[in-house]
Every structure is written in C-alpha cells, then in structure tokens.
C-alpha positions as CSV (number, residue, x, y, z in Angstrom):
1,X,46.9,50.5,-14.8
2,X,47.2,54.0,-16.8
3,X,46.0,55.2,-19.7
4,X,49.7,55.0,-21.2
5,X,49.7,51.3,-20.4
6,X,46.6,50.1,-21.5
7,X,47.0,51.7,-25.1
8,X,50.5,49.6,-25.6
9,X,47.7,46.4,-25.1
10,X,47.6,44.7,-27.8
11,X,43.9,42.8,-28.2
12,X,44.7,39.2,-29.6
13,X,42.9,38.6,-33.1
14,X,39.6,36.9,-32.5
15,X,40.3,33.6,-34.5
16,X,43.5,33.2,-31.9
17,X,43.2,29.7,-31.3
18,X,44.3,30.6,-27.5
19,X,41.2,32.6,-27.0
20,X,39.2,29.8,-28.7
21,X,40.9,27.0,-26.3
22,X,39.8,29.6,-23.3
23,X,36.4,30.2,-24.1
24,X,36.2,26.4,-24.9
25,X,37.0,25.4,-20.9
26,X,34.9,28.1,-19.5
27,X,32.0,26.8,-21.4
28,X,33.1,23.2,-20.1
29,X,33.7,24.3,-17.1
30,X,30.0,25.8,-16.7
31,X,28.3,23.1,-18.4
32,X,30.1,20.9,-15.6
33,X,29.3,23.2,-12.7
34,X,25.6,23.6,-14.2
35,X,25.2,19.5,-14.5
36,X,26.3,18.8,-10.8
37,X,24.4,21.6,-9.2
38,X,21.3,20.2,-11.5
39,X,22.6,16.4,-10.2
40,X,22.5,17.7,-6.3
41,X,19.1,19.7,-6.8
42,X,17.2,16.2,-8.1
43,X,19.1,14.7,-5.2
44,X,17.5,17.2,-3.1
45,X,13.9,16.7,-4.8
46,X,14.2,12.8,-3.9
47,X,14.6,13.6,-0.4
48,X,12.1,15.7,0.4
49,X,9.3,13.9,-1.5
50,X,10.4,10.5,0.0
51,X,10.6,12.0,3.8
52,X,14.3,10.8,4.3
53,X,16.0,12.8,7.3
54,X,18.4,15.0,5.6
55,X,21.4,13.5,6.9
56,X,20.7,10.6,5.2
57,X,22.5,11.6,2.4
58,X,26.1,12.0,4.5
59,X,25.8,7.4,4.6
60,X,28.4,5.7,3.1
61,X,25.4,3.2,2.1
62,X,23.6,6.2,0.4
63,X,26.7,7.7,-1.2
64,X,27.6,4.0,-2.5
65,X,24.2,3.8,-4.2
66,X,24.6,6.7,-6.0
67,X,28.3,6.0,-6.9
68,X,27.0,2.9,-8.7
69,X,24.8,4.2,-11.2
70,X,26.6,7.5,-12.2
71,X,30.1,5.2,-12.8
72,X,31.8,7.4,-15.7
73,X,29.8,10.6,-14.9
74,X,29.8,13.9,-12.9
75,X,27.4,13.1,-10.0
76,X,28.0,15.3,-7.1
77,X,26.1,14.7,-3.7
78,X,25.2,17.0,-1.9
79,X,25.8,17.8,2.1
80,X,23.3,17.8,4.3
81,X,24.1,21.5,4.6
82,X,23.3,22.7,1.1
83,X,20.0,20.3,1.4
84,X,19.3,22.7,4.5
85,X,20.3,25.7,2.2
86,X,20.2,26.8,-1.2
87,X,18.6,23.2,-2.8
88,X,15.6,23.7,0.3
89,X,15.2,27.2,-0.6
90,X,15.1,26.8,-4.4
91,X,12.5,23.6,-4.3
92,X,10.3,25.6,-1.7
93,X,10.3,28.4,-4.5
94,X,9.5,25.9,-7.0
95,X,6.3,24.4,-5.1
96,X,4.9,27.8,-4.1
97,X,5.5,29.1,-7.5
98,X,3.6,25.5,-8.7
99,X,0.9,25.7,-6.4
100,X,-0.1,29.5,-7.0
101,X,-0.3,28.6,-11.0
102,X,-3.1,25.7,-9.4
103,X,-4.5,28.3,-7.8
104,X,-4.9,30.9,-10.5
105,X,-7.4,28.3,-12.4
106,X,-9.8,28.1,-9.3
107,X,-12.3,31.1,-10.1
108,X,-13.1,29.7,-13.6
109,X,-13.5,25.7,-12.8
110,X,-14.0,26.2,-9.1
111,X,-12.5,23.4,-6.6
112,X,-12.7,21.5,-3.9
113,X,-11.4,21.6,-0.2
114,X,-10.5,17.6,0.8
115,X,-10.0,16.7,4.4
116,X,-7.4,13.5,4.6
117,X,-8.4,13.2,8.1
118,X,-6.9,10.7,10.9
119,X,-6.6,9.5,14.6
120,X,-3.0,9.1,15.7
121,X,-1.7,6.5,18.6
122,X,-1.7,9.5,20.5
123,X,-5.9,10.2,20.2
124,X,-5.2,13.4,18.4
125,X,-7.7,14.1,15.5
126,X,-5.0,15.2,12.6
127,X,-6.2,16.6,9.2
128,X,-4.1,17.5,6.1
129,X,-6.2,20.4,3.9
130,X,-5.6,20.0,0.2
131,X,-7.6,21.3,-2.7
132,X,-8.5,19.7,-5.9
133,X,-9.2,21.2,-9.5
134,X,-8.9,20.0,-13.4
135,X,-5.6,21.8,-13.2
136,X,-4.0,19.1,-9.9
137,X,-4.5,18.8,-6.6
138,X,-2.4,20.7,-4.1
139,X,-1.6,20.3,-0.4
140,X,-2.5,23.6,1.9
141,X,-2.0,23.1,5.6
142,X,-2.1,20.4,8.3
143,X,-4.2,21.1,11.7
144,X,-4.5,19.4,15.3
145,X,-8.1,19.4,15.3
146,X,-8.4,17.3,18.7
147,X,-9.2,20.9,20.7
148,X,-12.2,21.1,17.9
149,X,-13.6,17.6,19.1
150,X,-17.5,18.2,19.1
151,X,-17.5,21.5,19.2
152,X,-19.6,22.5,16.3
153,X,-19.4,26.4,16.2
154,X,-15.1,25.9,16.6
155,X,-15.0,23.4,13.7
156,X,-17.3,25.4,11.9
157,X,-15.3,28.3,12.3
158,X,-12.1,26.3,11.4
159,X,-14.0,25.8,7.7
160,X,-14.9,29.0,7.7
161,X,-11.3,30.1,7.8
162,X,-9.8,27.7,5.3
163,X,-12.3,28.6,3.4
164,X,-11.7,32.3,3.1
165,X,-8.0,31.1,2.6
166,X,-8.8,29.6,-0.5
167,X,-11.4,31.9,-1.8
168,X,-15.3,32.1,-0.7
169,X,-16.3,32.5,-4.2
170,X,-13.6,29.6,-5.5
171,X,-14.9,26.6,-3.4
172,X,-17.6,24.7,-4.5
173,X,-17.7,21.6,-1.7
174,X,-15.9,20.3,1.1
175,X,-15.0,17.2,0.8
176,X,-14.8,15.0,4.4
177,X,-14.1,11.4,5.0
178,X,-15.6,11.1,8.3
179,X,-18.9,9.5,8.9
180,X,-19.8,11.3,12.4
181,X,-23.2,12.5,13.1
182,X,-20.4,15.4,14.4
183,X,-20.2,15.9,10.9
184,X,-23.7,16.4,9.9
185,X,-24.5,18.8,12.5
186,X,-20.8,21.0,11.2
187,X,-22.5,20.5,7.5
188,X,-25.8,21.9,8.5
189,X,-24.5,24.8,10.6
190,X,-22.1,26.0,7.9
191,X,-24.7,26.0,5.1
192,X,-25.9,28.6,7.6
193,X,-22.9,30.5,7.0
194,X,-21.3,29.8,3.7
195,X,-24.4,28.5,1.6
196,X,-22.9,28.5,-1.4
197,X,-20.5,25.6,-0.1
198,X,-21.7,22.1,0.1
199,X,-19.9,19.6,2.8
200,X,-20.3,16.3,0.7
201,X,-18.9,12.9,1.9
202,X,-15.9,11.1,0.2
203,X,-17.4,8.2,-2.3
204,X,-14.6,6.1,-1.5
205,X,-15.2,6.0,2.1
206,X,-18.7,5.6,2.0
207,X,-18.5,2.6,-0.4
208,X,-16.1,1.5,2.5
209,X,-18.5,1.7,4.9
210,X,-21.0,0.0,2.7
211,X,-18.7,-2.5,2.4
212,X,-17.8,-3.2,6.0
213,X,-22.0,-3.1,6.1
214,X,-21.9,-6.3,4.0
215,X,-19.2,-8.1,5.8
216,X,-21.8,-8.5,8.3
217,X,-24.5,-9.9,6.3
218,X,-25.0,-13.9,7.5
219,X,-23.7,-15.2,3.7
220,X,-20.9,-13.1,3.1
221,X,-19.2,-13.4,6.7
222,X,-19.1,-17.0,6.6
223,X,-18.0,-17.4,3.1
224,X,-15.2,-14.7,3.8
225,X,-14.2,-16.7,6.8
226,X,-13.9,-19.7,4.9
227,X,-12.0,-18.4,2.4
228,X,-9.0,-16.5,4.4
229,X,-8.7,-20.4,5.8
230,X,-7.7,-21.0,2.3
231,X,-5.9,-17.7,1.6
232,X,-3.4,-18.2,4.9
233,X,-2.7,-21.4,3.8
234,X,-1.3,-20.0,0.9
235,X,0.8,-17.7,2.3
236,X,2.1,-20.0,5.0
237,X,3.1,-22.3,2.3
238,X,4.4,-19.9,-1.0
239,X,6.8,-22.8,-2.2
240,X,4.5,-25.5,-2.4
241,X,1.5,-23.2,-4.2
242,X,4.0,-20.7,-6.0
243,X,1.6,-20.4,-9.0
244,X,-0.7,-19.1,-6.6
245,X,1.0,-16.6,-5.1
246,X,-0.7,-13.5,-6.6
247,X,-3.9,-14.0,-4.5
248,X,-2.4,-12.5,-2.0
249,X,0.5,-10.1,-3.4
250,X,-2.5,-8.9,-5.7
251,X,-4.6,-6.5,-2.9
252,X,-1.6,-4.5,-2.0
253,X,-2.5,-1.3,-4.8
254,X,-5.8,-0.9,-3.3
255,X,-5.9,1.7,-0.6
256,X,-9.5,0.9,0.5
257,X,-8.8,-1.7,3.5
258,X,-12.9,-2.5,3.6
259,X,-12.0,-3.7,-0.3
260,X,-9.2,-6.5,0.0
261,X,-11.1,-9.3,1.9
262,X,-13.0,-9.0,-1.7
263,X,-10.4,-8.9,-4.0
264,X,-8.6,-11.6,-2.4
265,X,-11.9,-13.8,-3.0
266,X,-11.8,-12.4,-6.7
267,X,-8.5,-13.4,-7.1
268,X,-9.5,-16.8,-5.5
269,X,-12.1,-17.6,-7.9
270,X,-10.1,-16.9,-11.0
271,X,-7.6,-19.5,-9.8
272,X,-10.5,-21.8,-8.8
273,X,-9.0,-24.9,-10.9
274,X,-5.1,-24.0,-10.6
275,X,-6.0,-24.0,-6.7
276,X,-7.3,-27.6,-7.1
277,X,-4.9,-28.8,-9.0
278,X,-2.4,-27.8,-6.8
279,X,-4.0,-28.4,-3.6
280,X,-5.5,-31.5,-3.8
281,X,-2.3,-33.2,-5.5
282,X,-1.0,-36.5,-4.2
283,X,2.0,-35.2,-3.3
284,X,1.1,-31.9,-1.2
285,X,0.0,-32.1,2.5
286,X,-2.7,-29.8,2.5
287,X,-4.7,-29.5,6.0
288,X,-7.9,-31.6,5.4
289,X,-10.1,-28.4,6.1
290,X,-8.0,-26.5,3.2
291,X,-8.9,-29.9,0.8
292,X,-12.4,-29.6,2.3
293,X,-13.6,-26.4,1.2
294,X,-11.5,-26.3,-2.4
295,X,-13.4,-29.6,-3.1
296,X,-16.6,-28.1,-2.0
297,X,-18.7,-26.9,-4.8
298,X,-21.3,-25.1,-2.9
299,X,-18.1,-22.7,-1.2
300,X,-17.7,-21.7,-5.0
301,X,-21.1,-21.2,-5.6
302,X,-21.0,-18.7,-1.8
303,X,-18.0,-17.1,-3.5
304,X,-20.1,-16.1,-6.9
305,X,-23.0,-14.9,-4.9
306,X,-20.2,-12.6,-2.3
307,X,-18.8,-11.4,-5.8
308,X,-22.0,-10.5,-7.3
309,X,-22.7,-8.4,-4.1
310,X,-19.4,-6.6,-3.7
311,X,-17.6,-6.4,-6.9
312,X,-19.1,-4.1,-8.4
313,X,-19.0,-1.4,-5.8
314,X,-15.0,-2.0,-5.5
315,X,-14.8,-1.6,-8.8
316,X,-16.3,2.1,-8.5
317,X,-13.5,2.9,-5.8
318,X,-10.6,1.6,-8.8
319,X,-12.5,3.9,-11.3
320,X,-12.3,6.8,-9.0
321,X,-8.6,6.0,-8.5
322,X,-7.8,6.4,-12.0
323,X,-6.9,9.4,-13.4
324,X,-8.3,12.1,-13.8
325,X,-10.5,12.4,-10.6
326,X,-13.6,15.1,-11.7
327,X,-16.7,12.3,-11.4
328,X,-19.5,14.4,-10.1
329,X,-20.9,14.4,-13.2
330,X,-21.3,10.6,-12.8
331,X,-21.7,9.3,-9.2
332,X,-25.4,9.4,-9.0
333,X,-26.0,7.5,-12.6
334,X,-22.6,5.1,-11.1
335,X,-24.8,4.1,-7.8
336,X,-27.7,3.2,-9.4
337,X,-25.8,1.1,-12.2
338,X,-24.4,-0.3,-9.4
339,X,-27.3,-1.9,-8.3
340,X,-28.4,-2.5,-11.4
341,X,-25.4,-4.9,-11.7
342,X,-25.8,-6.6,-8.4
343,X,-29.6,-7.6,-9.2
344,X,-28.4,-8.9,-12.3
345,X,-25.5,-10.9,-11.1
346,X,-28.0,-12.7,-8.1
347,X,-30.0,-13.8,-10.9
348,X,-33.1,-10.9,-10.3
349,X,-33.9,-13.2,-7.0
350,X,-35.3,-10.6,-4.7
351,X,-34.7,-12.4,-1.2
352,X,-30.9,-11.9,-2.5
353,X,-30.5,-8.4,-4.1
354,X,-32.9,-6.4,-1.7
355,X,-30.7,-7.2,1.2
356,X,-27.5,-5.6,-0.7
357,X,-29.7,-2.7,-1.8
358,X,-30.6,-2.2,1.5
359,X,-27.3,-1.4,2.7
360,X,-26.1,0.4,-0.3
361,X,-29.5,3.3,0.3
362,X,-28.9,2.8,4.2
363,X,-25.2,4.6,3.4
364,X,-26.1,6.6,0.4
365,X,-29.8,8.3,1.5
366,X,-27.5,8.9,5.2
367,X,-24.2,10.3,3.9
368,X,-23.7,10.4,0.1
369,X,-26.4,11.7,-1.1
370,X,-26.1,15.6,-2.3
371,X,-27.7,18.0,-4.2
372,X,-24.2,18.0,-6.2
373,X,-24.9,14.6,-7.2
374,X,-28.1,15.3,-9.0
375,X,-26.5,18.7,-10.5
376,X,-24.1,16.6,-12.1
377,X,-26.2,14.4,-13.4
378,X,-28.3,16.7,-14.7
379,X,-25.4,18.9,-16.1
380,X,-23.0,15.9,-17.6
381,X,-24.3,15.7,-21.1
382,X,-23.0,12.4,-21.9
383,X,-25.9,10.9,-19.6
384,X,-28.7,13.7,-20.2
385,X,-29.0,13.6,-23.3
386,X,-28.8,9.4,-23.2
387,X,-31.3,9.0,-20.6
388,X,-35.1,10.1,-19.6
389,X,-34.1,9.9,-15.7
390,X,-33.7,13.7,-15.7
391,X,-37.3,13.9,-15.2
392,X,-37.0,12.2,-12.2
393,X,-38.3,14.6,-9.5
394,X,-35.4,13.9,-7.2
395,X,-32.7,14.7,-10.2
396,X,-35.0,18.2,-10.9
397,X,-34.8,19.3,-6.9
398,X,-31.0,18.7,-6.5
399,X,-30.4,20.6,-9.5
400,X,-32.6,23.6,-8.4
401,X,-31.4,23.3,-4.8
402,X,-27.9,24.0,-6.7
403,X,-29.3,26.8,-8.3
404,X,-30.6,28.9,-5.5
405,X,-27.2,28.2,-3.3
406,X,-25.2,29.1,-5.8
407,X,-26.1,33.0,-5.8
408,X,-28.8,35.0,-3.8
409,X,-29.7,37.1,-7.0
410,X,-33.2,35.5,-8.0
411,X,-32.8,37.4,-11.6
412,X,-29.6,35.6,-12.1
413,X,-31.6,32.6,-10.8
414,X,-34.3,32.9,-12.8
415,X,-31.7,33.3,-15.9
416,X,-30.1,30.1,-15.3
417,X,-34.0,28.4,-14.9
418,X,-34.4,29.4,-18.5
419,X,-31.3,28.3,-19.9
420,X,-31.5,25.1,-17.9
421,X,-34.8,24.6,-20.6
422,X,-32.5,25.2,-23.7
423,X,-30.3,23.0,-22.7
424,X,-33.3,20.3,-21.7
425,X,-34.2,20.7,-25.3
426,X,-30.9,21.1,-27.0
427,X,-31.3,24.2,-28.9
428,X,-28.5,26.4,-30.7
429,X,-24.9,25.2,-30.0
430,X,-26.3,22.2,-27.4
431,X,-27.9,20.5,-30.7
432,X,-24.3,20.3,-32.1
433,X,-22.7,19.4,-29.1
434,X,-25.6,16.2,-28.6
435,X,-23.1,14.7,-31.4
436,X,-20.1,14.5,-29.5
437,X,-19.1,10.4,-28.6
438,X,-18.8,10.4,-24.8
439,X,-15.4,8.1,-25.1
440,X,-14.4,11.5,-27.0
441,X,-11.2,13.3,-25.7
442,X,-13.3,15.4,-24.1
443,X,-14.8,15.5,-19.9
444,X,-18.5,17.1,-19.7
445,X,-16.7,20.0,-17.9
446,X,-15.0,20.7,-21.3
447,X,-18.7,19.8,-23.0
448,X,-19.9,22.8,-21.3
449,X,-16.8,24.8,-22.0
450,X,-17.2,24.1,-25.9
451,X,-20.8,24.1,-26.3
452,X,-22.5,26.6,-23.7
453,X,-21.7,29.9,-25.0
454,X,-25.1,30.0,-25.6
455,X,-26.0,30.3,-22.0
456,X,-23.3,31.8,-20.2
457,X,-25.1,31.9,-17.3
458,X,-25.7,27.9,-16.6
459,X,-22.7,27.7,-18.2
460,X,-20.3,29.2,-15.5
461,X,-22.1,26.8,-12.9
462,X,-21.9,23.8,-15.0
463,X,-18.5,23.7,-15.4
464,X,-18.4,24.5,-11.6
465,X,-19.7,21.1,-10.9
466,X,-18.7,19.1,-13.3
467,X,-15.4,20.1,-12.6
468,X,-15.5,18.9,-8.9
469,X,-14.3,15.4,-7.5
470,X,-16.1,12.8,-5.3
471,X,-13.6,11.1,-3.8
472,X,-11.8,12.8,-0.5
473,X,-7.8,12.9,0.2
474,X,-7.2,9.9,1.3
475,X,-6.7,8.1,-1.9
476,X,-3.3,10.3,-2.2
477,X,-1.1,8.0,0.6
478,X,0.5,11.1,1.7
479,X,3.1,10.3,4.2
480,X,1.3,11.0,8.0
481,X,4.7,10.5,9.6
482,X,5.5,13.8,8.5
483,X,2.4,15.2,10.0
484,X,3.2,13.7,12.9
485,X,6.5,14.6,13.5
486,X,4.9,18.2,12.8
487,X,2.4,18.3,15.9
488,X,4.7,16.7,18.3
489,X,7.7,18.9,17.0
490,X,8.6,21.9,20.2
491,X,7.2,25.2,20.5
492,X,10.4,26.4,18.5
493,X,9.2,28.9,16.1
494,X,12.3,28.4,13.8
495,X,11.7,24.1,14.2
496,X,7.9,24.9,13.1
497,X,8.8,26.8,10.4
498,X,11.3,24.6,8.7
499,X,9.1,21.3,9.2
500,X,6.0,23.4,8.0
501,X,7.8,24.3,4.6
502,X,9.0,20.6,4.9
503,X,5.8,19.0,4.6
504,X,4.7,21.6,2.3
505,X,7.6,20.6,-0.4
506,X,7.0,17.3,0.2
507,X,3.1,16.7,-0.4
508,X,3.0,18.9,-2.9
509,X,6.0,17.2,-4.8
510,X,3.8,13.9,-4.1
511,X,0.5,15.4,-5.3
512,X,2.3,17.1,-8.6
513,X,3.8,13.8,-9.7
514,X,0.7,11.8,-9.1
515,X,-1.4,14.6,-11.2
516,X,0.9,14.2,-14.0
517,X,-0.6,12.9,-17.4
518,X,-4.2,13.3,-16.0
519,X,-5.2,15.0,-19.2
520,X,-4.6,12.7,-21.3
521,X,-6.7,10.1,-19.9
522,X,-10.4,11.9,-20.3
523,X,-11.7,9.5,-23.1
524,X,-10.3,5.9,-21.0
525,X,-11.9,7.7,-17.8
526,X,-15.3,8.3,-19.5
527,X,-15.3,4.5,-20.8
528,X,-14.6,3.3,-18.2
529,X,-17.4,4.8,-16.2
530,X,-20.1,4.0,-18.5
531,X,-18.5,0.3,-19.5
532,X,-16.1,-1.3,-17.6
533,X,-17.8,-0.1,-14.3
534,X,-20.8,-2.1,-15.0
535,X,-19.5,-5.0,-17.1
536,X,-19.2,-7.8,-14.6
537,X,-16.8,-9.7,-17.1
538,X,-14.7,-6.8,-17.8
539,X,-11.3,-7.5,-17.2
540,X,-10.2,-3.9,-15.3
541,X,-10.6,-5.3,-12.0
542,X,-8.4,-8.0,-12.6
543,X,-5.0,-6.3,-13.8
C-alpha cells in the first residue's frame, strides 16, 4: 500500500465499540488458548510423575475420565505427540530449573548423598543417587552397580565421582542402606580419600535389621506366630469380623517391611475385647485354635511384653518419616531413650530388657554408630543445654573426630576447640538463645543460624550437621520400574536419553511434592522427638 493510500485511512475513534468488541475476543480468545495449554501441561505433569506410558492418554477410557470431571469447561487433552514435545520439554526445564535452586543452598547448610539401593529379578545391584538438604530432596542419577560388586577401589571411585558431581566441599555424608561388610571396607577406604565425607548407615534400615534381630528371639517368634493365626483368620473372613478389619488394612503406610508383623500385633491389642466379642460369639464359627488363643490370657500378656520390646523402635522409623527429615541432631539421644523405654515397659526385669538391648548395641556399635551422631548431639541445643551427657567421653570424641575431618587447618581447628567452650558454657548470644522452647518454630540448625554469630567458626559446622538427615532414600517409594526399564532399555543413544530425562522429571516431580510444607512442621517434628517418641501411651503410633 502507498503513502497516498494510507493517509486517506481513517483511524476509528478509540471508544468505537467495534474495536472494543475486537479487543474483547482476542483477550478471550487468549485467556482460552492460555487455559487449555495450562489444562494439557498439568495433564502432562500427571503423567510423568505417575510413570504412565505416554500413549496412555490417546484411551478412550482415559479421555472418558477426564471428560467427566471438566463437564461445562475447556479441558483439552493432549496427544501423545505434544507429551513427547513441547509439554516434555517445558516440565524438563521446570525440574532442572527446580533442582539447581536446591542446589544453590548446598554450600551454606551442606547435604547429603542417599543411596536407594536394590537387587532386581535380574541379580543386578541398581541404585538411584539423590541428595537431601533443608531446602528438599532431589533425585541425581541412577547406576548399574552390579560390574562394581566387591570391588572396593571401583565403588570407591564411583563415590568419588558423584561426589565431585555434587560438590567435595558441599557433602557432608553418604548415606547407604546396605549392611555389607562390602560396605564397611568402601567406608573405610574413602575416608582415605575424601575425609571430610562420612559414609553413615540409613536409621531406618538398621532399626529394620534390629527388628528382624528380634523376630528371632524365642518369645517374640512364637507369640508373632500365634498371632498371624489370628490375623489370617480375619482376613479370610472380613464379613463376619468387619469391625475388625483395620488390623490388617492398618500396616499398609509403613514402608519398613521388618515393622508390620508389629504393628499388626499393636493393632491387635487395641482391639483385644472387640476381638472377643466378635470371635467368641454364639453365632460365629471361629476355628477352635482362633477361640483358643483370643481366650488365652497369657497370649495377651506375650503380646504386651513383644510390644514393650519393639514399639518403641517402630515408632522412631514413623518419626523419621514425618516431615521435615534433618534428625542428626537427635538420633544418638533417640537410641538411648529407646532403651530407656523398653526397660521401663518390661517392668526394669533384667533377664527381659538385656536381651533387647543386646540386639539394639549388636546393630548400633556395628553399623549406626558415627561420629556424626555424637556431633549432633553435642551441637543440637535443645538437648545440650537439657542434659549433663555431653560429658560423656564418647559424645566429646565424636565431636572432635568431626572437628579434625572437617578441615586440615589445625588453626581453624583449634578456633572451633575454643568456641566449642563458649558454647559449653553459654556465653554472649548462646545465653539468650538457652531460652528458646524446643517445640519453638525453630530446628537446632536454625538455633545455630540465629544464635552463633558469636562463633562463626563452630557455627558454619554446626549447621553443617545439624542440617543432615539420618534416614537413607528408601523412605521416598520412588517408582524402580522406571529404573528398570532404564537399564534394560537398548544401546540407543537417543532411547537413553529420552528415558534418562524421563526418570529425571519423574523422581524429581515425586520428591518436590513430597517436600512440600516441610517447613512448617519444625515445632511438631521437635515434639515429637522428645515426647511422643518415648511416651508409650502416646497416641501417634496408632493414627
């Protein structure tokens, strides 16, 4: 068009309701495109985190469901193709973009490598490699480690490499749920190496193996055989004992196998007269064993004593599950509580208790033990300050062992020595801080943060610790299909690629929703470590 032309153009006045009307539908017409690209992208996030094939959504069945909830609004679906494309490509963005923001908090509170590790039907040794901070945990890599199988200096090296993936200076421990002398001998050669790292062993699991420890003990097998006679019965027949039925539905949240015969006895014992009632009614046919051992007081009495015994150490594994996860600071006081509780419950008689003890040092001197543990005990304020077992030789040791691994500059060492004795004797800003309530809003980690200016030094390390989890990956459920599909995909670099950044949208969509509102539970966390925990009539256990 010429200049001539464009000058007889008349513009048409901006209140010209025909403009108005126009700019009124493009807006519409955006906000409408916007909502169903928005619709197809959550789509696309539901996918991925649940591990569905991406064809799934092309289903009739699939399409139906979403049909039936989005009657009356704009819900588009989208094809398998744009979950392939531009929805893929924007939620890989999104999880990169989430897990460097993780990642930019890990010099200041430090973290923690966790090993969710696994045997497959196929005899491979599988590992997914997340780290853990305050700020969430994030998923890094999964590894075939069956070429690695007890070969120390090749698994060592494989830590050594992860580890300079995260950052040497940024990890504090490696967290491992595996119980091999293997293990050991890969702990003690990389302290060699990277002695500023500690290998530690997941709480969770060792309480597991503790557990499976007791199963074995005369008393406790017998009265656990006894009482899945009772539990099957129940789930053969869920008409006739319907009341009942949440014995069993009621160890399906617990992710620590080892803990369910136990829970299921818990759950037995709290229904003790319901059971009788129901069981030993005229009008049931209940198999005369069943009516045997429901009528026998001295099984009940078996049951309290198997309670007293294991209770309390699966109630440690439901605190550790409850957000948020940084407990160094209390694991060592937690173990000893522990036992605490158990001689209490068998009534102080030693022939009872020391045999439980037994078991529970057997596991913790052999694999949970660390210097970490006494660090944080030493270091979590809410217990120093409350208690005179800092004096303890052994707490004193694991502290300084923490000390001299944590830098090879003995005048920095020799710095934090001295402001390890302010602390001891709560002068300047400590003083104020010995005021703080520990079912305050506040984790010792932020304690240190608010109160230990004062001593920068001891400071930095402090919230190092404290900051740290003691539990491994496990807890997480993350999908190990996924994983699997991933080592016995092809040697087709594009097929790699695409399942790799798969499983890396996936876990970390997992990890990021489970993390959410963590913060916000600090004070419930704190009470229930240093109540609930040890209160054999709190209620926690049984929700």
């Amino acid at each position: 068009m010429d200049s001539a032309k464009r000058k007889n153009l008349k513009r048409p006045p901006a209140d010209d309701p025909e403009t108005e009307n126009g700019d009124h539908l493009t807006s519409k017409t955006n906000f409408r495109d916007s909502l169903m690209k928005e619709s197809k992208r959550i789509i696309g996030r539901f996918v991925y985190e649940s591990g569905l094939n991406l064809d799934a959504v092309s289903l009739l069945s699939f399409r139906m469901m979403i049909s039936s909830f989005s009657r009356g609004l704009n819900f588009s679906i989208p094809s398998s193709l744009e979950l392939k494309g531009w929805i893929f490509d924007d939620t890989l963005k999104e999880m990169r973009a989430h897990v460097n923001d993780v990642r930019k908090t890990w010099v200041i509170s430090g973290c923690s490598i966790l090993l969710d590790q696994w045997t497959d039907a196929k005899n491979r040794d599988l590992v997914n490699v997340l780290v853990d901070c305050p700020k969430g945990t994030v998923y890094l890599s999964s590894h075939d480690i069956s070429p690695l199988r007890h070969n120390v200096n090749e698994m060592c090296s494989f830590f050594m490499k992860i580890i300079e993936e995260v950052g040497t200076d940024d990890v504090v421990q490696i967290v491992s749920s595996s119980p091999s002398v293997f293990m050991k001998e890969v702990s003690d050669r990389l302290a060699e190496k990277q002695r500023k790292v500690f290998v530690t062993m997941s709480a969770s699991s060792c309480i597991g193996l503790i557990l499976e420890k007791l199963k074995e003990l005369k008393l406790i097998k017998e009265t656990l055989k006894e009482a899945e006679i009772i539990t099957k019965f129940i789930d053969n027949n869920p008409k006739s004992v319907n009341c009942l039925q949440e014995v069993s539905d009621a160890t399906k949240h617990l992710v620590l196998d080892a803990a369910l015969p136990f829970q299921a006895l818990h759950k037995l014992s709290l229904q003790k007269e319901s059971l009788k009632k129901a069981l030993l009614s005229s009008d049931m046919v209940v198999k005369k064993s069943v009516a045997d051992l429901v009528s026998d007081e001295s099984f009940w009495i078996k049951v309290s004593s198997v309670l007293s015994a294991a209770i309390p150490l699966v109630r440690v594994v439901e605190c550790m599950n409850k957000p948020p996860h940084p407990h160094m600071g209390f694991m060592y006081e937690t173990m000893d509580q522990v036992k605490e509780t158990i001689k209490k419950e068998l009534k102080y008689k030693k022939i009872k208790y020391t045999q439980v003890w037994e078991v529970i040092d057997g596991v913790w001197d052999e694999f949970l033990h660390n210097p970490l543990h006494c660090a944080g005990f030493f270091l979590n304020p809410y217990i120093f300050y409350a208690d005179n077992q800092h004096t303890y030789p052994e707490i004193a040791t694991g502290m300084l062992c923490c000390v001299v691994r944590s830098t090879e500059d003995t005048n920095v060492q020799d710095k934090i020595v001295v402001e390890m004795e302010r602390y001891r004797i709560a002068i300047g800003s400590f003083k104020a801080g010995m005021d703080i309530r520990q079912d305050s809003n506040m984790s010792p980690g932020d304690w240190w943060n608010e109160f230990g200016k004062d001593c920068p030094t001891l400071q930095r390390l402090a919230v190092r610790i404290l900051n740290q989890t003691c539990d491994g990956g496990s807890r997480f459920g993350l999908d190990r299909s996924s994983m699997d599909a991933f080592v016995s995909a092809g040697k087709n670099s594009v097929e790699l690629k695409r399942l790799t950044d798969l499983i890396f949208i996936q876990y970390n969509m997992k990890l990021q929703n489970l993390c959410c509102g963590d913060a916000n539970d600090i004070s419930s966390f704190n009470r229930i470590w240093r109540t609930n925990m040890v209160d054999p009539t709190s209620t926690i256990f049984t929700k």
